[in-house]
N, C-alpha and C positions, 0 to 999 in steps of 0.2 A: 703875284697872284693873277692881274689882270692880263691879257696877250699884250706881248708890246706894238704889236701892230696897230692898236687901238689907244689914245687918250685917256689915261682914269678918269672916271665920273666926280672924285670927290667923297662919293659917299661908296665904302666899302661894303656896303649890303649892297647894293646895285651891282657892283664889280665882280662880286660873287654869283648873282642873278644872272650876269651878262656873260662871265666866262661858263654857266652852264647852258644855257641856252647857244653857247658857240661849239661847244664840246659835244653835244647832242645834234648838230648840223651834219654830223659824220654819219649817223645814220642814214643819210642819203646814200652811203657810199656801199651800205650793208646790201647784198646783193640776195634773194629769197630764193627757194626753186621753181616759185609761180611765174608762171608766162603770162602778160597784160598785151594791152595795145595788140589786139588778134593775136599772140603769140609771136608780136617781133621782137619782143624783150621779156627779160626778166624784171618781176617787181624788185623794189628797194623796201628796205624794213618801216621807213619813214612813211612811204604812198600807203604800206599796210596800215598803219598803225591809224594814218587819217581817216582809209577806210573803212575800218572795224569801227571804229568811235564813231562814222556817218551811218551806219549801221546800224547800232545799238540806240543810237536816235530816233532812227525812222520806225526799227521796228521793235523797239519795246512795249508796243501791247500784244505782243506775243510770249511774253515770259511768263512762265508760271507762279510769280510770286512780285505781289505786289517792290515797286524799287526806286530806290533813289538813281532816278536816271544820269541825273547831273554826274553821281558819284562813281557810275559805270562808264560815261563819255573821258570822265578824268583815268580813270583805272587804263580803259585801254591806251589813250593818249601817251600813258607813260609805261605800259607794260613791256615794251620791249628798247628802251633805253639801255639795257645793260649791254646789249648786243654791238654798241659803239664799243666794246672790250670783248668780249665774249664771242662775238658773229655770230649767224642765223645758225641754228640748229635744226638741222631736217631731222620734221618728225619720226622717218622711216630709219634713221641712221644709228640702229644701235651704238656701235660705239662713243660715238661724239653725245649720243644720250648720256651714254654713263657719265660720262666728265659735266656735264652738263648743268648740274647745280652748282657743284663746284667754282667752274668757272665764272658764271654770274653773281654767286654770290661778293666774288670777288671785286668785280664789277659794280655791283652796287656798292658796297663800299668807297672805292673812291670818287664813282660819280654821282653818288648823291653828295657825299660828303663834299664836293664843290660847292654845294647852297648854306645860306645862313641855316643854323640849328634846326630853325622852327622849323622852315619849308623842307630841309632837308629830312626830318622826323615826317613828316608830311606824305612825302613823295614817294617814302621808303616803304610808309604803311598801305598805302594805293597798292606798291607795286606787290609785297609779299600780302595782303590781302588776294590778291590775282593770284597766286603761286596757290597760297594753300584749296582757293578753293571750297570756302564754304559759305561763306554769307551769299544770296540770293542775286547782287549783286556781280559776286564772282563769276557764279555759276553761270548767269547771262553775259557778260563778257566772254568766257570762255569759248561758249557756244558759237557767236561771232567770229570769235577767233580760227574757231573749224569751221565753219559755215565758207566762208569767204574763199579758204584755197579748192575747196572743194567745186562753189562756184568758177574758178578760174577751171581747172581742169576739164567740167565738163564743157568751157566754150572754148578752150585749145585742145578739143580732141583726148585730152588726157596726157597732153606731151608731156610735162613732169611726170605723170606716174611710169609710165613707159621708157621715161630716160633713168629713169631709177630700181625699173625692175619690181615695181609696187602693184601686187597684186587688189582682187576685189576685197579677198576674205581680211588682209591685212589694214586697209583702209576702214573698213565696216569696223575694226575690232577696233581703231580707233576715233572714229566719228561718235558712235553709240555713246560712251561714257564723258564724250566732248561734249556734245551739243542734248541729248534729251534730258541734262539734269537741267537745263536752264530752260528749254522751250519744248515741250515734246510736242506740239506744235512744227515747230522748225524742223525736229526729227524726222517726222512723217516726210515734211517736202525732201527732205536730205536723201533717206530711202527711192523716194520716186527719181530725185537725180541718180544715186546710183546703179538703180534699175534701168536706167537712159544711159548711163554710159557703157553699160556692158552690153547693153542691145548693141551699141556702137562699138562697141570693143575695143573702149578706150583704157583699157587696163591690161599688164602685162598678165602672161600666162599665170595659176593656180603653180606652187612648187611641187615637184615630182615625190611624192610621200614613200617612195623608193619601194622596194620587195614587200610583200605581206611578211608582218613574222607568223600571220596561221597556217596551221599544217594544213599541207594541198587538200583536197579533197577528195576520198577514197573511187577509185576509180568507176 
């Protein structure tokens, strides 16, 4: 159970404690499509996850509903653990969307189930509280969660959306249903960045909506 590279503690709830907290290190190694540090890199899921939960700290009295904020700093903390099995899923990437529950559910499965029962009940209910999405809690993590790559884009120019082909209309139709259920507050500023990056033209072109199917117009 425990790595051999390490000594057992002795007590086997600790061992279990300790092989997850070692197993979860690997998320340093999950690579995001956010560009940090001016855009000389790409984030890791790990630096995310630290700064969404420093996030939801700072600016929780911007939520629209009263929250246990403790219980949101924990949720995002552990919101993307699965991805040490699963890897980062771009939000743009239909396909790997579709497999995308799938795969993690899979992933929770074995790595929660690395922790003793409780915590592992515990950790599981954080996480898929965060998935579904409706305690007030959720909804303000969530928001964080789109808040944050969005911040990134507009200070590297937009390199991710642009290395992905990700238009305005396509990002807006995902930011709106991300972030105004938890702050509409946050919304507002979200709009005004995205109105700053397309002044800037930080987004790839609108898709070609190809031939009209109306008939021409009589001459």
């Amino acid at each position: 159970m425990f790595p051999e590279a390490l000594p057992a503690s002795g007590s086997p709830r600790l061992d279990r404690q300790l092989r997850f907290l070692l197993e979860i290190d690997r998320l340093k190694g999950v690579l995001r499509r956010s560009y940090v540090d001016g855009g000389r890199r790409r984030e890791n899921a790990a630096e995310h996850s630290w700064h969404v939960a420093v996030m939801a700290f700072l600016l929780g009295e911007y939520a629209d509903s009263p929250l246990d904020l403790g219980r949101v700093v924990r949720m995002l903390l552990v919101h993307d653990v699965v991805e040490v099995d699963a890897g980062d899923t771009y939000l743009y990437d239909d396909r790997s969307q579709a497999t995308k529950a799938a795969r993690e559910q899979r992933a929770a499965e074995r790595l929660f189930g690395l922790l003793p029962e409780d915590l592992a009940a515990d950790v599981r209910a954080l996480w898929e509280e965060y998935e579904c999405g409706v305690t007030s809690e959720a909804r303000f993590a969530r928001s964080m969660d789109r808040l944050l790559p969005l911040l990134h884009n507009v200070l590297t120019g937009g390199r991710s959306w642009r290395e992905h082909g990700v238009c305005r209309s396509r990002v807006e139709a995902f930011l709106r249903p991300g972030i105004e259920p938890g702050s509409g507050r946050l919304w507002e500023y979200a709009r005004i960045l995205v109105d700053e990056a397309a002044r800037q033209g930080h987004f790839a072109p609108e898709p070609d909506p190809g031939p009209s199917s109306l008939p021409a117009a009589p001459p």
